[in-house]
C-alpha positions as CSV (number, residue, x, y, z in Angstrom):
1,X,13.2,-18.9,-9.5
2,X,14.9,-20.0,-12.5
3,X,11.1,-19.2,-14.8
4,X,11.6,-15.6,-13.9
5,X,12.5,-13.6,-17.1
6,X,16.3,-12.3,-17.1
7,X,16.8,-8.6,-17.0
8,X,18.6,-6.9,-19.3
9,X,22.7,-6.0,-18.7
10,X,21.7,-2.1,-18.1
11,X,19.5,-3.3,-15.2
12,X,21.8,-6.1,-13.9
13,X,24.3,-3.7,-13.8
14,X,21.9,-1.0,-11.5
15,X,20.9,-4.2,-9.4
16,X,24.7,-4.6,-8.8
17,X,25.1,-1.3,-7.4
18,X,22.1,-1.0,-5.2
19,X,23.9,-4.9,-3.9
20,X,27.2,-3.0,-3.4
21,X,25.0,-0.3,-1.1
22,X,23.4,-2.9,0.2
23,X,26.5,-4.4,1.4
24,X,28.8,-1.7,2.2
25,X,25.3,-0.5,4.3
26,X,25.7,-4.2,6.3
27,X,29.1,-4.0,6.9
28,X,28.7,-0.6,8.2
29,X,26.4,-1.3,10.9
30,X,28.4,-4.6,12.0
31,X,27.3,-7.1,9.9
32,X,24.0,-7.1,10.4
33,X,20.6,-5.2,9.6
34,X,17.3,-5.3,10.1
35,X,15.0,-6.9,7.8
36,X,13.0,-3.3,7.8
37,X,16.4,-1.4,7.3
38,X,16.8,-3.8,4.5
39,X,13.7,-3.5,2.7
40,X,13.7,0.2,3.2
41,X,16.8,0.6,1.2
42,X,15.6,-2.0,-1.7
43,X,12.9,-0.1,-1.9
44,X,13.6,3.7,-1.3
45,X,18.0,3.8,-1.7
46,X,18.2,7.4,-3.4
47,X,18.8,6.9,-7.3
48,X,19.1,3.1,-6.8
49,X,15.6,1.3,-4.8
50,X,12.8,0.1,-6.5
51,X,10.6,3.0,-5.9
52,X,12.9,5.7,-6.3
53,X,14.9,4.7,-9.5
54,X,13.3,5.0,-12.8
55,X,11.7,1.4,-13.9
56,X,8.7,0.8,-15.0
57,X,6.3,-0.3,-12.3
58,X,2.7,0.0,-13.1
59,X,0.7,-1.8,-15.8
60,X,1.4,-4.4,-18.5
61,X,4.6,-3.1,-18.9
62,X,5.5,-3.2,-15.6
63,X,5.5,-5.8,-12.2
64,X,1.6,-5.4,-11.1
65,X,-1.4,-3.8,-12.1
66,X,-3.4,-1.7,-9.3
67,X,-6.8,-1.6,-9.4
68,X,-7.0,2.1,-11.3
69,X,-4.9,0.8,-14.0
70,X,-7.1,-1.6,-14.5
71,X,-10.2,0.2,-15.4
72,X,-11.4,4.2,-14.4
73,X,-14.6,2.6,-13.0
74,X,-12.3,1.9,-9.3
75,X,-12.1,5.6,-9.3
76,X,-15.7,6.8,-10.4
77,X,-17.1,4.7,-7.8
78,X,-14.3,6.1,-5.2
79,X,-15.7,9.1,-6.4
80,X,-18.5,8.5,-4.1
81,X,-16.6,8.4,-0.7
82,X,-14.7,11.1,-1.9
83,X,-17.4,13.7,-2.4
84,X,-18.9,12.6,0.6
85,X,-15.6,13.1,2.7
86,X,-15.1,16.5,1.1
87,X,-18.8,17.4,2.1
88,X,-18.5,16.7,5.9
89,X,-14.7,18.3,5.8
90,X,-13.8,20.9,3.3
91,X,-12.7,20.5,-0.9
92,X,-9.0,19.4,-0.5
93,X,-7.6,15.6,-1.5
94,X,-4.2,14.6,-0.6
95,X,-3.3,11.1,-2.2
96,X,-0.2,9.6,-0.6
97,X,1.8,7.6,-3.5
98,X,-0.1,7.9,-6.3
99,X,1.7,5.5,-8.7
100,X,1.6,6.2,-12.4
101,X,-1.4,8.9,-11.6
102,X,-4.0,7.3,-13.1
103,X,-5.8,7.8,-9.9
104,X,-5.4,11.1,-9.7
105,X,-6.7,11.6,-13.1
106,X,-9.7,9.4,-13.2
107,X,-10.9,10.7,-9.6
108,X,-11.0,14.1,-10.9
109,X,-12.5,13.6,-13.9
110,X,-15.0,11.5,-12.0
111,X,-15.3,14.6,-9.0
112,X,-16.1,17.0,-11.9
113,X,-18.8,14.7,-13.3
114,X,-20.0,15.1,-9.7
115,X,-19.5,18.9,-10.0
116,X,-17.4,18.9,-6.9
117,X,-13.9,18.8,-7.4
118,X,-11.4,19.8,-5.0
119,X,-9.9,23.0,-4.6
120,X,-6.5,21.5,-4.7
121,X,-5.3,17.6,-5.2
122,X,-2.1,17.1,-3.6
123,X,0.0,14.0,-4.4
124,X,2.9,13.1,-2.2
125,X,5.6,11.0,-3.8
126,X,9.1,10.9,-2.9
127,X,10.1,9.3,-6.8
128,X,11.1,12.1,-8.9
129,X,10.9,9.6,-12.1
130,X,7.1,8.7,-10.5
131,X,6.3,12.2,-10.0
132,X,7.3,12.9,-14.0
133,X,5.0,9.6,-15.1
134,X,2.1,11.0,-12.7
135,X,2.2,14.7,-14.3
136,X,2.2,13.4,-17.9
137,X,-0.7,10.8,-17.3
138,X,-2.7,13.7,-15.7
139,X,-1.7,16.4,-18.7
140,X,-3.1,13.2,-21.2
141,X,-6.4,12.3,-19.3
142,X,-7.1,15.7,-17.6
143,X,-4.8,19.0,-19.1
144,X,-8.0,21.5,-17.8
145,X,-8.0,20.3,-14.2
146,X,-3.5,19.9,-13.9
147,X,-4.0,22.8,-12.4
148,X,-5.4,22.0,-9.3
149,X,-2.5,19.5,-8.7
150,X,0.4,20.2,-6.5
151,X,2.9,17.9,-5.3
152,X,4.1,18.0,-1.8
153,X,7.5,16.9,-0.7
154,X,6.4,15.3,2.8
155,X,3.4,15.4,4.7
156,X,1.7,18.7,5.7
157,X,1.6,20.3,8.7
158,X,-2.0,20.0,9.3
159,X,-4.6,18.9,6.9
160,X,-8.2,18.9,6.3
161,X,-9.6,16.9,3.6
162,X,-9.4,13.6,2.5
163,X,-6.2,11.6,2.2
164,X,-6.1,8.3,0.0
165,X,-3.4,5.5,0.3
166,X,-4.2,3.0,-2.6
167,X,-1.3,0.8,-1.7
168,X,1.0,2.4,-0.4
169,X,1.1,0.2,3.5
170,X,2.0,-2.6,1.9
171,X,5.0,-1.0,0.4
172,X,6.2,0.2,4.1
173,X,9.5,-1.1,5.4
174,X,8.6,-4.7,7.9
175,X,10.5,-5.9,10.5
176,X,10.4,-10.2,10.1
177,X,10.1,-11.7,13.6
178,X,10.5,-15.6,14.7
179,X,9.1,-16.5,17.7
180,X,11.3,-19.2,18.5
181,X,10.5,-21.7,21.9
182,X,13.9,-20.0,23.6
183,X,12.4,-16.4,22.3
184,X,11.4,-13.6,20.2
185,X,13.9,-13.0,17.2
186,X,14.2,-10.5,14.4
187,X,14.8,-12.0,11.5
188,X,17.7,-9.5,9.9
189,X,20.4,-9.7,6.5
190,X,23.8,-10.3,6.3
191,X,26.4,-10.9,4.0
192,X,27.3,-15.1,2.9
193,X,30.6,-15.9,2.3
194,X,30.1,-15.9,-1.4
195,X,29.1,-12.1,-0.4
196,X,25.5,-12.6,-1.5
197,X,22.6,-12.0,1.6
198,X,22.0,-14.3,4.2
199,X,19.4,-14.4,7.0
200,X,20.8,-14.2,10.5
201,X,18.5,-13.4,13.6
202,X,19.1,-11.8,17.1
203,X,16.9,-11.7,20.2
204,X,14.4,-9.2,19.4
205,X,14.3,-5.8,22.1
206,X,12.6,-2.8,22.2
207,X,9.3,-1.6,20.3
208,X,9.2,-4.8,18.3
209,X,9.8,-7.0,21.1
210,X,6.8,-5.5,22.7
211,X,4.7,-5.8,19.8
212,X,6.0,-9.7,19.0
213,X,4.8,-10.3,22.6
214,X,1.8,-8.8,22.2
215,X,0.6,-10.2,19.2
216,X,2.0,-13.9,20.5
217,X,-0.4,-13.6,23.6
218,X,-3.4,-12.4,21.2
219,X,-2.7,-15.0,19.3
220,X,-1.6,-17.9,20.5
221,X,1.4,-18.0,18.3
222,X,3.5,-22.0,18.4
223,X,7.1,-21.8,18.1
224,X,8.3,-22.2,14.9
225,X,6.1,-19.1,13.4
226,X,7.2,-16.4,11.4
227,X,5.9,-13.6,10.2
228,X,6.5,-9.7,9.4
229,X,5.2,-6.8,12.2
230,X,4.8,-3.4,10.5
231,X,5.9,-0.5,12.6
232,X,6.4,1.4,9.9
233,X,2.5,1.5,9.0
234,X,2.0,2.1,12.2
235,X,3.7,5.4,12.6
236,X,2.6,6.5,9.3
237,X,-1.3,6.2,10.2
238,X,-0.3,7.6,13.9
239,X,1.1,10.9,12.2
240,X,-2.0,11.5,11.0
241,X,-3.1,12.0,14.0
242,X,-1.1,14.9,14.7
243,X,-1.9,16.5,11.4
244,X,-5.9,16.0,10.6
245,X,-7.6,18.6,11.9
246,X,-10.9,17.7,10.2
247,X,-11.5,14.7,7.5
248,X,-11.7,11.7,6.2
249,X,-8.3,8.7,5.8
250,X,-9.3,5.8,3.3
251,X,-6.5,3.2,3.1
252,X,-7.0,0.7,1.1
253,X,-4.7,-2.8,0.7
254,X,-4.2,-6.2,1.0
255,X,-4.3,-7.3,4.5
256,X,-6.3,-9.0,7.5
257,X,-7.7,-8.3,10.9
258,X,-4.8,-9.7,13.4
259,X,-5.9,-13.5,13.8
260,X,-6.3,-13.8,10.5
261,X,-2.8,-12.2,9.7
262,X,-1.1,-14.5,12.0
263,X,-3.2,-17.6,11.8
264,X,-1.7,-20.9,11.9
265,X,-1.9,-21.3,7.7
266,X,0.4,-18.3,7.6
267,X,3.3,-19.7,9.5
268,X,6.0,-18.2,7.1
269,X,4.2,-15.1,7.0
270,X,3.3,-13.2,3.6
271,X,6.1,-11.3,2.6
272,X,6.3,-11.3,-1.3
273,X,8.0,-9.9,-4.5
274,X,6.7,-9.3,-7.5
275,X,8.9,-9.1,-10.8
276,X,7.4,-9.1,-14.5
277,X,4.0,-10.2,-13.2
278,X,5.5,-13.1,-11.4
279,X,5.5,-13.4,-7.6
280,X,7.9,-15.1,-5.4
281,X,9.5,-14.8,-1.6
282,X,13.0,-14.0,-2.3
283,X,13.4,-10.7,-1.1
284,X,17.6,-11.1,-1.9
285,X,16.5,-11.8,-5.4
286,X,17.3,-8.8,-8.1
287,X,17.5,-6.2,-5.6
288,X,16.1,-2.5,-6.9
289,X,14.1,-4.3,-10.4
290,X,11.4,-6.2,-8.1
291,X,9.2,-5.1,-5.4
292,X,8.7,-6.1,-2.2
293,X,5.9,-6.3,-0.3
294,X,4.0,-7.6,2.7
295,X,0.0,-8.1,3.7
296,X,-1.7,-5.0,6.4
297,X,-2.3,-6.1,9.6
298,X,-5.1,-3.7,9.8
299,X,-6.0,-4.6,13.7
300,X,-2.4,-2.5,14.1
301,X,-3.7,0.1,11.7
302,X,-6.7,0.8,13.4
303,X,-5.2,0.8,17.1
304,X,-2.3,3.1,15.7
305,X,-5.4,5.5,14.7
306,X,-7.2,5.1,18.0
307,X,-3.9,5.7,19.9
308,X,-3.8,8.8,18.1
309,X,-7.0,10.3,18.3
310,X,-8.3,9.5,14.8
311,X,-12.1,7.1,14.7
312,X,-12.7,4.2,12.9
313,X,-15.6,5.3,10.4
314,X,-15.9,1.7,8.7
315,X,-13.9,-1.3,7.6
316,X,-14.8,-3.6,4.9
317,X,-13.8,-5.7,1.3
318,X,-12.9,-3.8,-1.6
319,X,-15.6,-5.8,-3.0
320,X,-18.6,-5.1,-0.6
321,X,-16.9,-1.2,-0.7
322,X,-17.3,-0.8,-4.3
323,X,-20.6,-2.5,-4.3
324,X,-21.8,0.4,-2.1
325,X,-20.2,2.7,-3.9
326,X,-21.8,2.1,-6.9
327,X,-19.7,0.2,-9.4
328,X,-22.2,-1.5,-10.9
329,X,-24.5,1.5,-11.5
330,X,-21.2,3.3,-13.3
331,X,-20.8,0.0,-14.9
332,X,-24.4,0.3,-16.3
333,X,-23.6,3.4,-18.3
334,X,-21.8,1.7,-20.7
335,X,-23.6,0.3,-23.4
336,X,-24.7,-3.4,-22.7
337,X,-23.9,-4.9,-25.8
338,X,-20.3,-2.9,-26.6
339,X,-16.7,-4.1,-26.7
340,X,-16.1,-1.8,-24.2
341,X,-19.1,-3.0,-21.9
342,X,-17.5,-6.6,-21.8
343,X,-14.1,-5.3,-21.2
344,X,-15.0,-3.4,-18.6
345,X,-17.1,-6.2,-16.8
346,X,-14.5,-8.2,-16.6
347,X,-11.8,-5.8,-15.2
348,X,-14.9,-5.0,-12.6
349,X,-15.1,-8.8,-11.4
350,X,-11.6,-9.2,-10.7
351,X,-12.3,-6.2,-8.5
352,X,-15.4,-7.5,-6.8
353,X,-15.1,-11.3,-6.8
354,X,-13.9,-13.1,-3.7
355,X,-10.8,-15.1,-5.3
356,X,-9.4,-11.8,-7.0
357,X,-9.2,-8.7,-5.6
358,X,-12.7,-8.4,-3.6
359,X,-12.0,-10.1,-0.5
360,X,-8.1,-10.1,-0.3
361,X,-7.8,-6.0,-0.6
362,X,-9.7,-4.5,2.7
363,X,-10.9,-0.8,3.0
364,X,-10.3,1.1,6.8
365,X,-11.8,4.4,6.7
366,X,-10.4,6.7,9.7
367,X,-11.4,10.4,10.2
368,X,-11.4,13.1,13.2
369,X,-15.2,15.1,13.3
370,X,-17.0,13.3,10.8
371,X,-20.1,11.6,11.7
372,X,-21.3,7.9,10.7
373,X,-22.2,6.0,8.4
374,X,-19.8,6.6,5.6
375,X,-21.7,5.7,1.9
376,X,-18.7,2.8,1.6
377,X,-19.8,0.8,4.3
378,X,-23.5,0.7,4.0
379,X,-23.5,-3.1,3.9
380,X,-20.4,-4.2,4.4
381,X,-19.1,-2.8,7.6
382,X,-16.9,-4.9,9.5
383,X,-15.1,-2.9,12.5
384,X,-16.3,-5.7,15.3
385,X,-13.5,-8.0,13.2
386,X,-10.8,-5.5,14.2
């Protein structure tokens, strides 16, 4: 910990105060919260969590680079799957937290180099300062198609479309569960005597319970193990369910079918922060400047969706996706022996190979009316690992 750069007194000082909320949010419910309730507030506070104050997040300037800041060639070859979606639904995209935008402004470009763009894009961010950075990157890249944006202040009513969530699960609140040999436990915060955080667990009940036990007997889970159960992400994809009339979900993170998720190797589980372009497990650490994040147990995803009355259309690697999707045909357009041509190959392996992005970041496509196969899963399909 003591490697990681040193903020800066202005954002010490708005780390303190998300702290004293923090606290004052502990003592409030008796000492004790959640590790969900926790994270939620770290990450979403009003004014003061990571994603709703106004720090830099995205890019070299920022904590982590997503794959469409690192090169508009993720989104021409999303293009793809997009079109298709909008074909076998009707013209409409909603993209649920869309970052800086760059998404958002490479896919359209990309839809009207396929001459079908959407009659409306809608982006749903609850960051006022994220909304600001996504309408100026959109007025840069793509002024004659801003129009066609709107932003949306919660989910709609009903949809019919294509929704994208470039991730965004990840970034959902976890609950952190031991499975101790005299029970189940949430892992929750409270305060140490020197009035920093502390863990402290208590017997787990209700929904998590039932989902700790579940998962134990899938699983085969020793005592000793920890690791985070999403309930969050689970609700989220179920309200779809409720609100797609006709389309096309594509979700797309870092995660792993359930027995990989909560495999022996990953005994502490994967919960991680990321600060400056270093990562570490100390989610007490800088409160509001870091993020915090945990891996997709996409079994849960998908059952959420069944549960729901949404199908699973295809699961695979980002790699095998893109592949399909034709990233290296959009990377042949570029001129073979250009600056921009080796740049751009480069950005496109750590999207593709195995030990970067490719095999770590999984794509679950979920939909209500459409028919199979979906263009992204051609080869790569992997739904029986579910």
């Amino acid at each position: 910990m003591n490697k990681l750069p040193l903020p800066d007194l202005d954002a010490l000082a708005h780390s303190q105060r998300l702290r004293q909320y923090l606290a004052d949010d502990i003592d409030a419910q008796g000492g004790w919260l959640s590790f969900s309730r926790f994270m939620e507030g770290v990450l979403y506070a009003p004014g003061l969590g990571y994603y709703a104050a106004g720090a830099r997040k995205f890019g070299a300037a920022g904590d982590f680079v997503t794959a469409p800041e690192m090169t508009p060639l993720f989104a021409q070859s999303l293009a793809r799957q997009v079109a298709e979606g909008m074909v076998a639904s009707v013209p409409v995209v909603c993209e649920v937290g869309a970052g800086s935008g760059r998404l958002a402004a490479d896919l359209l470009l990309a839809l009207e180099a396929r001459q079908i763009l959407p009659e409306r894009y809608f982006i749903l961010d609850l960051s006022a300062d994220l909304r600001q950075r996504q309408q100026a990157t959109i007025a840069q890249a793509a002024a004659h198609l801003a129009g066609r944006v709107v932003w949306l202040d919660r989910l709609p009513e009903t949809f019919s479309g294509v929704v994208l969530a470039n991730e965004l699960l990840d970034a959902l609140p976890v609950d952190i569960v031991a499975w101790r040999a005299d029970g189940i436990f949430s892992r929750g915060v409270s305060l140490a005597a020197d009035g920093g955080f502390t863990w402290n667990e208590r017997p787990a009940s209700g929904a998590l319970l039932a989902a700790a036990e579940e998962i134990a007997e899938q699983c085969g889970l020793p005592p000793g193990f920890e690791s985070e159960i999403g309930l969050a992400s689970r609700a989220w994809t179920a309200e779809w369910g409720h609100r797609l009339q006709r389309g096309l979900l594509l979700l797309i993170d870092y995660g792993f079918p359930r027995r990989e998720f909560y495999h022996p190797q990953r005994g502490r589980g994967t919960l991680m922060c990321h600060y400056r372009h270093r990562a570490h497990p100390d989610p007490f650490y800088l409160p509001g400047l870091q993020d915090v994040t945990a891996h997709v147990d996409f079994t849960a995803i998908a059952a959420a969706a069944d549960s729901a009355g949404l199908d699973a259309l295809g699961y695979a690697s980002q790699g095998r996706f893109l592949l399909d999707c034709g990233i290296l045909d959009r990377l042949g357009e570029i001129p073979a022996d250009s600056v921009d041509y080796l740049r751009a190959a480069s950005e496109v392996n750590k999207l593709l190979l195995p030990h970067e992005m490719g095999e770590l970041f999984k794509v679950l496509a979920l939909g209500r009316g459409l028919t199979e196969p979906l263009c992204g899963f051609a080869t790569g399909d992997q739904r029986h690992r579910l």
